[in-house]
Steps between C-alpha positions, in 0.01 A plus 500: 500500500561687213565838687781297717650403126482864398701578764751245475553607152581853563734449820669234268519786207603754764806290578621422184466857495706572778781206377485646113603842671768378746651295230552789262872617455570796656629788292876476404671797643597797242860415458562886513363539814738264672768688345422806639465339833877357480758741706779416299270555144540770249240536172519800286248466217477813225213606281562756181806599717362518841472295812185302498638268791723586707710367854803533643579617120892673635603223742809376385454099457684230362414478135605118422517448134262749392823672501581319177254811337741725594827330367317421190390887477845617523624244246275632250632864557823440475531256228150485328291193380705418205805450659679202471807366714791398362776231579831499300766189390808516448814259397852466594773434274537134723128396354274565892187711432411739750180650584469838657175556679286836420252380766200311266287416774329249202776266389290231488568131318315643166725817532838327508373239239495814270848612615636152459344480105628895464851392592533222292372699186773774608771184436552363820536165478727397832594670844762384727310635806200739626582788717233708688507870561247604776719808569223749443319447837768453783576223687321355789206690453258518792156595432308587769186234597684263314519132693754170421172305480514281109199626395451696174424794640848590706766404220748729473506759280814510258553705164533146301276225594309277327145403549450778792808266698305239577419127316211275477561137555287184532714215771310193481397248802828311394740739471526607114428884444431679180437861402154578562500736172531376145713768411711488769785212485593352863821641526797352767419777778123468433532123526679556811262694682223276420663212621439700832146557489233251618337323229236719298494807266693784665632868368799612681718797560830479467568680784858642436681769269755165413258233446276796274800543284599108489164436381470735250847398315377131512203525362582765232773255388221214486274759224833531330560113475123471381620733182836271410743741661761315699486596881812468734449394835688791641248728717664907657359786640651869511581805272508424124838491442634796297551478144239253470255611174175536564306260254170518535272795698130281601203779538202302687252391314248652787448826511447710839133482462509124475770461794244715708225335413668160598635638824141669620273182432785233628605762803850399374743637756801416320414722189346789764863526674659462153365792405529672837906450450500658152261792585834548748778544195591844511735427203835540638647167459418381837373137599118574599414465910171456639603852711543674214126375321383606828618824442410566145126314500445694858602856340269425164199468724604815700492701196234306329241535777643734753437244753683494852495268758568151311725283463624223204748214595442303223287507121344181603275582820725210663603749762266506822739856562313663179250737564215663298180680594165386292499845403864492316418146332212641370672760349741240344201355382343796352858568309439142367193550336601482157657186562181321672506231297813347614352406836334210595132451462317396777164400298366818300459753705898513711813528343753527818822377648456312784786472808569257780747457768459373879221654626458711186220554236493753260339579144521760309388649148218554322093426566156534251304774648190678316697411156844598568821357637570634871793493654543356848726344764429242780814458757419304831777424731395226723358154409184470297313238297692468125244584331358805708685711239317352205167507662584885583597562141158387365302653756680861439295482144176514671589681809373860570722792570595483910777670668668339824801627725 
C-alpha cells in the first residue's frame, strides 16, 4: 500500500512538472532580429565611428519625420541657436495697423500678449483696422505630403499665423463653445468653426492661407482690446501699403534652440516646413516657394555630406517621395551631436526622433552603448507593430556587434 502511494506521488509531481514547464512563457523574440528579417528594413547602428550593426545601410527609404533632424541641422547652420525671428508693425496715416510677417513659426497667445502690451507702451491707443502681410512665403503654397484633413498636423504653413494656424475649442453637448485655452479668447472665426465640430475638446487647422490670415487679425485685435486700445472691426490682407511707418519691430521671445526643441519633441510639422521655406530665401526679394527650399536644403546636404542619390520634398518628413538611406541619417545624426539634448528622451538610455507615415516606421538618433552616446538609424518601410522601433532602440544598448546584408 504504501509503495502504490509512492508512486502516485511522483507521477502526480511528474505532471505538475510537465504543466509548470508547458505553462512557462516562451522567450519574447529579440526585437532586432525581426528587424533584420523585414525586406523592406534598414538599421545602421555605429560604435566609436564604425558600423557595429549594419543592413541594407545605402537603400534609399522613406525617412518620415526623422527627417525633422535634418531641417533642424540646417537651421542651426545657417542661422545659429540664438537666433530669433522677427515680425514688424507698422501704421498708416488713416489709423489700420499692419503686420508684416518675418515667418515666427512661435507666435503663440503669450507672444502676441507681449506685442499687444509693447504697442500700447509705444502710444498706441486706437486702430481703425488690422491688415496682414503674409507676402514673404508666396501664395498658395503646396507642400508636398500635406492633406486637407483638420487635424493639427496638416495646417498650412503661412509667414504670419498665430498659434501654429490652428485653435483649441471646447463645444458643449448643447451647443455653446468656448476656447479651450485660458489665454486664448474665442474669437468670431474660432467660434465659427467650433460651432462645426461635434461636441468635445477639439484642435483644428485652419486649413486655408485666408482663414490663417483672418484669424490671426482677429485675435491679435482681441490682445489689443485686453490692453485698452480701441480695435476697429475692419479686417485686410495684402502688401503694407507704402508710406506706412514702421512702429514697432517684435524679436521672438524663443530663440532657435527653443523653437527646435519644441518642434523635435511635439514632431511639429508646421514649424519643420516653416523653417524649410526660410532655409529657401536666397535674399533677392523674392516670395519664398517650396521649389526653391527644395533646392537650397537639397544643395546644403550635397555639400555638407557629399551624399548622392536622395531626395527632400519637404523639411517635415510629410512627403512619402523623400528619400534617405540609414547610412545618410546617421550622418545627420552624427553632425547633431552637439545638439543631443534637444531630442526627445525615450527613458535614459535613447534620445531619438521618431517618424511615421502609412506603412512607415522610423527612429533615428542616439543610443547608450558601453558609456557613450551612439548614433543610429532604424527606417522600415512596410507595416510593423508601433512600438517595434522603441523596443529596437533599447535592445541596440545591449546588443553585440553583427553585420547583415
Amino acid at each position: 500500500m504504501g509503495r502504490r502511494v509512492v508512486r502516485r506521488g511522483v507521477a502526480v509531481l511528474a505532471l505538475l512538472l510537465a504543466g509548470a514547464v508547458a505553462a512557462a512563457p516562451a522567450p519574447a523574440p529579440d526585437p532586432v532580429a525581426r528587424v533584420l528579417a523585414l525586406p523592406r528594413a534598414a538599421l545602421l547602428l555605429e560604435e566609436g565611428g564604425r558600423p557595429v550593426i549594419t543592413r541594407q545601410a545605402d537603400q534609399p527609404m522613406v525617412p518620415a519625420s526623422t527627417l525633422k533632424i535634418l531641417t533642424a541641422l540646417a537651421a542651426i547652420e545657417r542661422w545659429g541657436l540664438d537666433h530669433r525671428f522677427h515680425t514688424d508693425f507698422h501704421r498708416t496715416a488713416d489709423g489700420w495697423l499692419w503686420v508684416k510677417g518675418g515667418g515666427d513659426p512661435y507666435l503663440v497667445s503669450e507672444e502676441l500678449d507681449g506685442v499687444a502690451q509693447a504697442l500700447r507702451r509705444l502710444g498706441v491707443r486706437e486702430v481703425a483696422g488690422i491688415g496682414t502681410d503674409d507676402g514673404l512665403f508666396a501664395p498658395d503654397l503646396e507642400i508636398e505630403g500635406r492633406s486637407a484633413t483638420r487635424n493639427p498636423y496638416d495646417a498650412p504653413v503661412t509667414a504670419l499665423a498665430a498659434n501654429f494656424n490652428t485653435v483649441n475649442v471646447v463645444r458643449s453637448k448643447d451647443g455653446t463653445v468656448r476656447s479651450a485655452e485660458p489665454q486664448t479668447p474665442l474669437t468670431p472665426l474660432a467660434r465659427e468653426l467650433a460651432g462645426r465640430l461635434p461636441p468635445g475638446t477639439e484642435r483644428v487647422n485652419l486649413r486655408e492661407r485666408d482663414t490663417a490670415l483672418r484669424y490671426f487679425a482677429e485675435l491679435l485685435g482681441a490682445k489689443l482690446a485686453a490692453t485698452g486700445v480701441v480695435v476697429g472691426s475692419g479686417v485686410r490682407s495684402g502688401r503694407v501699403p507704402a508710406g506706412a511707418e514702421r512702429v514697432y519691430r517684435h524679436q521672438g521671445s524663443r530663440d532657435l534652440q527653443a523653437v527646435l526643441a519644441g518642434m523635435l519633441e511635439h514632431s511639429s510639422n508646421f514649424v519643420a516646413n516653416d523653417l524649410f521655406l526660410l532655409l529657401g530665401d536666397a535674399g533677392d526679394g523674392r516670395p519664398l516657394t517650396v521649389a526653391a527650399a527644395q533646392r537650397a536644403l537639397t544643395s546644403w546636404a550635397t555639400r555638407r555630406f557629399g551624399w548622392q542619390g536622395f531626395r527632400i520634398e519637404d523639411g517635415a518628413g510629410l512627403s512619402p517621395g523623400n528619400r534617405l538611406s540609414a547610412r545618410q541619417l546617421v550622418d545627420a545624426v552624427k553632425a547633431f551631436a552637439p545638439y543631443r539634448e534637444l531630442l526627445p528622451a525615450h527613458g535614459s538610455q535613447v534620445r531619438a526622433k521618431t517618424g511615421t507615415l502609412s506603412n512607415v516606421s522610423t527612429y533615428a538618433g542616439f543610443v547608450q552603448r558601453n558609456g557613450a552616446w551612439q548614433p543610429f538609424a532604424l527606417m522600415i518601410n512596410q507595416p510593423v507593430p508601433y512600438g517595434l522601433r522603441l523596443e529596437v532602440a533599447d535592445a541596440l544598448s545591449i546588443r553585440p556587434s553583427m553585420a547583415a546584408p
